[in-house]
VEXDREN-2710 file (C-alpha; in Angstrom, 1 decimal):
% VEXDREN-2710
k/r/px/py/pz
1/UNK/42.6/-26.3/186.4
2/UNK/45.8/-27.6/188.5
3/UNK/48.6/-29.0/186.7
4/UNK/48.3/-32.2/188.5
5/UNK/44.6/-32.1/186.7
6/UNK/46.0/-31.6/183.3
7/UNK/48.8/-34.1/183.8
8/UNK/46.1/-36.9/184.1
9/UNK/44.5/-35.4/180.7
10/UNK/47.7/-34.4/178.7
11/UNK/50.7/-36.0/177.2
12/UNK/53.5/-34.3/179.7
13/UNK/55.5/-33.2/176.6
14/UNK/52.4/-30.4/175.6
15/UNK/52.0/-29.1/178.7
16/UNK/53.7/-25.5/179.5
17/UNK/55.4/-26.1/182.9
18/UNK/54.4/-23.3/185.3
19/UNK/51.5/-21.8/182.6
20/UNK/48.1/-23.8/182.8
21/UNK/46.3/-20.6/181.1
22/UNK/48.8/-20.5/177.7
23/UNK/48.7/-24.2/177.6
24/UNK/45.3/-24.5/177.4
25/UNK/45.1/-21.4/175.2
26/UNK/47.1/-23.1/173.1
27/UNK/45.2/-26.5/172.9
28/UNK/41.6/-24.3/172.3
29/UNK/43.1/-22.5/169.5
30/UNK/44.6/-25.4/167.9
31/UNK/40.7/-27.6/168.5
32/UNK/39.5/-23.9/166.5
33/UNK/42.1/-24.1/163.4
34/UNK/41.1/-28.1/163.3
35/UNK/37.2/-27.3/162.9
36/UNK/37.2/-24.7/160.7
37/UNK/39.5/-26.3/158.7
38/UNK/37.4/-29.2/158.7
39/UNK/34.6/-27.3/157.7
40/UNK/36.4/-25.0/155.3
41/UNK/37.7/-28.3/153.3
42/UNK/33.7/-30.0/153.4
43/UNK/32.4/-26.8/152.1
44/UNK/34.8/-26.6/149.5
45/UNK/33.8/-30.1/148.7
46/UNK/30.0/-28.9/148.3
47/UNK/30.5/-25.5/146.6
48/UNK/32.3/-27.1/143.8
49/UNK/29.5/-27.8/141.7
50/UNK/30.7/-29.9/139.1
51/UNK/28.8/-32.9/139.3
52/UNK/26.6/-33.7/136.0
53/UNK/23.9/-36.1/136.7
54/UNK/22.5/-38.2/134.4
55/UNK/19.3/-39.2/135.0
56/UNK/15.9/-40.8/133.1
57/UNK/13.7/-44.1/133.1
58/UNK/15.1/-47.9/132.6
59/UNK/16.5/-48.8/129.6
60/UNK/16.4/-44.9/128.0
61/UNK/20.2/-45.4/127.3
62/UNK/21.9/-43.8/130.0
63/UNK/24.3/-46.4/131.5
64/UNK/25.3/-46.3/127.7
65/UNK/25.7/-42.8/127.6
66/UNK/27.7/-42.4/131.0
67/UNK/30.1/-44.9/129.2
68/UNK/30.5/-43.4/126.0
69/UNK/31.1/-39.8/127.9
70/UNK/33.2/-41.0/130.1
71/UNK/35.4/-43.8/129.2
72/UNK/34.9/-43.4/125.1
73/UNK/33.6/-46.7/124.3
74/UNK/30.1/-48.5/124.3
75/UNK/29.0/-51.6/126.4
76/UNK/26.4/-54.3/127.2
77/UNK/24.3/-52.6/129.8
78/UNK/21.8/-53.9/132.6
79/UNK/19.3/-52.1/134.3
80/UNK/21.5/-50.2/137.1
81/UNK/21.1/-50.6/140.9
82/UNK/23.6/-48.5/142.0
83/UNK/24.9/-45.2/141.0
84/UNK/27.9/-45.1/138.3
85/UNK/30.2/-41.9/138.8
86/UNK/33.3/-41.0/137.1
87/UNK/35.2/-38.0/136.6
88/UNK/35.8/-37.0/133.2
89/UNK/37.9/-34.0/131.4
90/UNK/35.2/-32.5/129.0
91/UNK/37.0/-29.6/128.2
92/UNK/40.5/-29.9/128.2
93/UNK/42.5/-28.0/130.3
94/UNK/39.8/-27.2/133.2
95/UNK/38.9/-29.3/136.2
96/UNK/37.3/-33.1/135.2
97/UNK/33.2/-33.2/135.6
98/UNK/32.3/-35.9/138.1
99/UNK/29.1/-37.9/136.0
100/UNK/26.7/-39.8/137.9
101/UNK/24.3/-42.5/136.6
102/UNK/22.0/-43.0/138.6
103/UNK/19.3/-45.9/138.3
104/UNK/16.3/-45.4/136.6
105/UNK/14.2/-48.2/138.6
106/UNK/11.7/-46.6/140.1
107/UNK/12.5/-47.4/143.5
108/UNK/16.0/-46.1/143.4
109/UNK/15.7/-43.1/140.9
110/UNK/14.8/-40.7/143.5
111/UNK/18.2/-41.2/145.0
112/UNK/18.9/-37.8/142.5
113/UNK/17.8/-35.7/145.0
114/UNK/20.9/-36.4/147.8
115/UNK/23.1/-35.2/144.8
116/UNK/20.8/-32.1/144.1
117/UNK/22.8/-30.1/146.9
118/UNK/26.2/-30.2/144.5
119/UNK/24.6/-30.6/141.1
120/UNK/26.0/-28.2/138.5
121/UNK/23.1/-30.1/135.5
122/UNK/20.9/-32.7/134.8
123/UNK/20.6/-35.0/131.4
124/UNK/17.5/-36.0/131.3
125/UNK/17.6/-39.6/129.1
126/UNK/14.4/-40.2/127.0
127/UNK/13.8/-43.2/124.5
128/UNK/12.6/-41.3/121.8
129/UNK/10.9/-44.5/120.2
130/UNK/8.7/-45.4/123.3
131/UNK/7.6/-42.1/124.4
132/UNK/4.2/-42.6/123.3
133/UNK/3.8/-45.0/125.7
134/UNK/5.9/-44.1/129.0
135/UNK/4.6/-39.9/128.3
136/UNK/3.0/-40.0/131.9
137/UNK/5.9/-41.5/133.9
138/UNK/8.5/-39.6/132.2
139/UNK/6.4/-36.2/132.7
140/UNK/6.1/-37.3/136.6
141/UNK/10.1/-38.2/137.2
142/UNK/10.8/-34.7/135.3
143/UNK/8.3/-32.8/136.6
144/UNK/10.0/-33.6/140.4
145/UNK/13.3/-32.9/138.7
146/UNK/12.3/-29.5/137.7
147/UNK/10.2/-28.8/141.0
148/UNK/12.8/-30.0/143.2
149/UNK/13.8/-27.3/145.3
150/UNK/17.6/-26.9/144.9
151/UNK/16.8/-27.1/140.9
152/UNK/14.6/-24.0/141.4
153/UNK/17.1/-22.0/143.4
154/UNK/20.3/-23.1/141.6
155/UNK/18.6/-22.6/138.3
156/UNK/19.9/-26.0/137.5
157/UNK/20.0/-26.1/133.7
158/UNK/18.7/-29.5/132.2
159/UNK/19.5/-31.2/129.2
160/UNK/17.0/-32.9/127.6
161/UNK/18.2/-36.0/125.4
162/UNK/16.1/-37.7/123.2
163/UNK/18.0/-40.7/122.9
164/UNK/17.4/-43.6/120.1
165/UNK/16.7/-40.7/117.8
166/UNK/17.8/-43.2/114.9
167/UNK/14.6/-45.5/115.2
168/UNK/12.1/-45.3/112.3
169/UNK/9.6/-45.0/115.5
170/UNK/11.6/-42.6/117.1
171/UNK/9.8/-39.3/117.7
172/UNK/11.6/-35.8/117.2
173/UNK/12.6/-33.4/119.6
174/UNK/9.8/-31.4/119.2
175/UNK/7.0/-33.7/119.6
176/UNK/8.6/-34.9/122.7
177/UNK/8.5/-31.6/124.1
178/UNK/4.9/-30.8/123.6
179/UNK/4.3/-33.8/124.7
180/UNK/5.9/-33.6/127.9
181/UNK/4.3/-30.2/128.4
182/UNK/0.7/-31.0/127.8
183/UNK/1.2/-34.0/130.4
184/UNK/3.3/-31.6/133.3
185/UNK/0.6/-29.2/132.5
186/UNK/-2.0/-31.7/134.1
187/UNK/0.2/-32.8/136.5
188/UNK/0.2/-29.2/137.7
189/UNK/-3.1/-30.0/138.8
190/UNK/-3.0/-33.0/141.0
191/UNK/0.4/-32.2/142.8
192/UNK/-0.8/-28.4/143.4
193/UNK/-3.6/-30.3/145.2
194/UNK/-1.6/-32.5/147.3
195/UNK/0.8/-29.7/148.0
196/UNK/-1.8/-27.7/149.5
197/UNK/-3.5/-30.5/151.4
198/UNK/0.5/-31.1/153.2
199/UNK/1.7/-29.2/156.0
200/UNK/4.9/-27.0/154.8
201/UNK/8.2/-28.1/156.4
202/UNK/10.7/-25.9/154.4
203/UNK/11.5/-28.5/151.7
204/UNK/8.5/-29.1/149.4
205/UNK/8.6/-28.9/146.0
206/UNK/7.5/-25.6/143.8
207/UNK/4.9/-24.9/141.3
208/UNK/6.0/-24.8/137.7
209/UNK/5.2/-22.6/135.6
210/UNK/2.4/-19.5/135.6
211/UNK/-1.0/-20.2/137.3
212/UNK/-3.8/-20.1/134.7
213/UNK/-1.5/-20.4/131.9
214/UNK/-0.6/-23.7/130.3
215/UNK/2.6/-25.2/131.3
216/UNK/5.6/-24.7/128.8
217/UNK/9.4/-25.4/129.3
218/UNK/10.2/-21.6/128.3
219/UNK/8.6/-20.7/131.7
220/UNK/11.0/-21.7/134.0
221/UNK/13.7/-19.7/135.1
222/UNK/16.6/-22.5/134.7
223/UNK/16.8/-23.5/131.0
224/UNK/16.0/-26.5/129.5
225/UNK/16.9/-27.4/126.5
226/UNK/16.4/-30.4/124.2
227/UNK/18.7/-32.5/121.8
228/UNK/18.7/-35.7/119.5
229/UNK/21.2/-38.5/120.4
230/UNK/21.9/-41.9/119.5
231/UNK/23.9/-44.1/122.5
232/UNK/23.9/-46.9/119.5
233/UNK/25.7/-45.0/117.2
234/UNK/28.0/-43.4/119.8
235/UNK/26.2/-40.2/118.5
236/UNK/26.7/-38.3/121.9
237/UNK/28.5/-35.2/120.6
238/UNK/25.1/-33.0/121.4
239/UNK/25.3/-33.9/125.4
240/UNK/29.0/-33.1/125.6
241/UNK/28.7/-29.9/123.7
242/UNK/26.0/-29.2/126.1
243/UNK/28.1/-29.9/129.3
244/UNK/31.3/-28.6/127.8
245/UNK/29.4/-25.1/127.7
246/UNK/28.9/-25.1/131.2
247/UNK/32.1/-25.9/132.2
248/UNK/34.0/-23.7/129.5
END
């Protein structure tokens, strides 16, 4: 390259009079030290996995939860129809958890999967007092929670919270969880089906669980565990025990 070439590309003040080759040495190495820094600084950014997401059907509570964990004090929620993230110091002393709400409509609650990538958990929001009725949609958004890919391979742990637990119709941990197996364990059936019917592109979700054996939480490798809350009485102490352990 002729140094009236690079004099039509260059600034004249970087160019090396009488030395095309260490000038443009120079400029390669310095285009090098800009990507990978670049790239060192976005994979930082990803491999810090200490985003909690917070996730469950409309009006289960968990706008009201994100509030109470994050900011200490309860509000008038609306159905959400974007995302609410903050950052919040769970344990003091260590780096501040980044909790995401995200809506619980259902044509916006799948946006959990562009966080799955940099999710350290998932709290899972169930109204305990209408479980009876919503069993089959809850079992459906949890079962792709808990077959989602990244969830499988991270061992994302997910907190089940049984909110409302202070309802006379409230149901108890434990009947929500047998409830929500016996309806993944049919699921199991139908999506197995339609999994086998698609062609594979790398990203499809996994079965759950052990093949002729009925479906049970204590079968997957990432735990899950369960707990009774109440948004209403600010009784959230169970969730942040729960993250404060993974973070500790």
């Amino acid at each position: 390259m002729s140094s009236s070439l690079l004099n039509g590309i260059l600034p004249p003040q970087i160019i090396i009079a009488g030395s095309e080759p260490l000038t443009i040495g120079i400029i390669l190495a310095l285009i090098f030290a800009i990507a990978i820094a670049v790239n060192f600084s976005f994979g930082s950014k990803r491999n810090n996995k200490n985003i909690v997401l917070l996730t469950g059907l409309p009006f289960a509570g968990k706008t009201t939860i994100h509030y109470l964990i994050s900011y200490d004090k309860a509000v008038e929620t609306v159905a959400s129809i974007k995302e609410n993230e903050a950052d919040v110091e769970i344990v003091e002393g260590k780096s501040a958890v980044h909790m995401v709400d995200i809506p619980g409509h259902e044509r916006l609650r799948f946006k959990f999967t562009e966080f799955m990538p940099v999710a350290r958990a998932i709290v899972f929001v169930v109204d305990s007092a209408t479980v009876a009725r919503q069993t089959r949609l809850l079992a459906e958004y949890l079962y792709d929670i808990l077959s989602n890919k990244f969830t499988q391979d991270e061992k994302i742990p997910i907190l089940v919270a049984c909110n409302k637990s202070d309802l006379l119709t409230a149901f108890k941990k434990d009947r929500i969880k047998s409830s929500l197996e016996a309806e993944i364990n049919k699921l199991r059936q139908t999506r197995t089906a339609a999994l086998d019917t698609q062609e594979s592109d790398g990203n499809e979700n996994v079965f759950l669980g052990f093949e002729g054996q009925d479906f049970t939480f204590e079968d997957l490798e990432n735990d899950v565990e369960f707990v009774e809350c109440s948004a209403s009485r600010k009784n959230t102490e169970h969730i942040k025990d729960w993250i404060a352990g993974l973070f500790s």
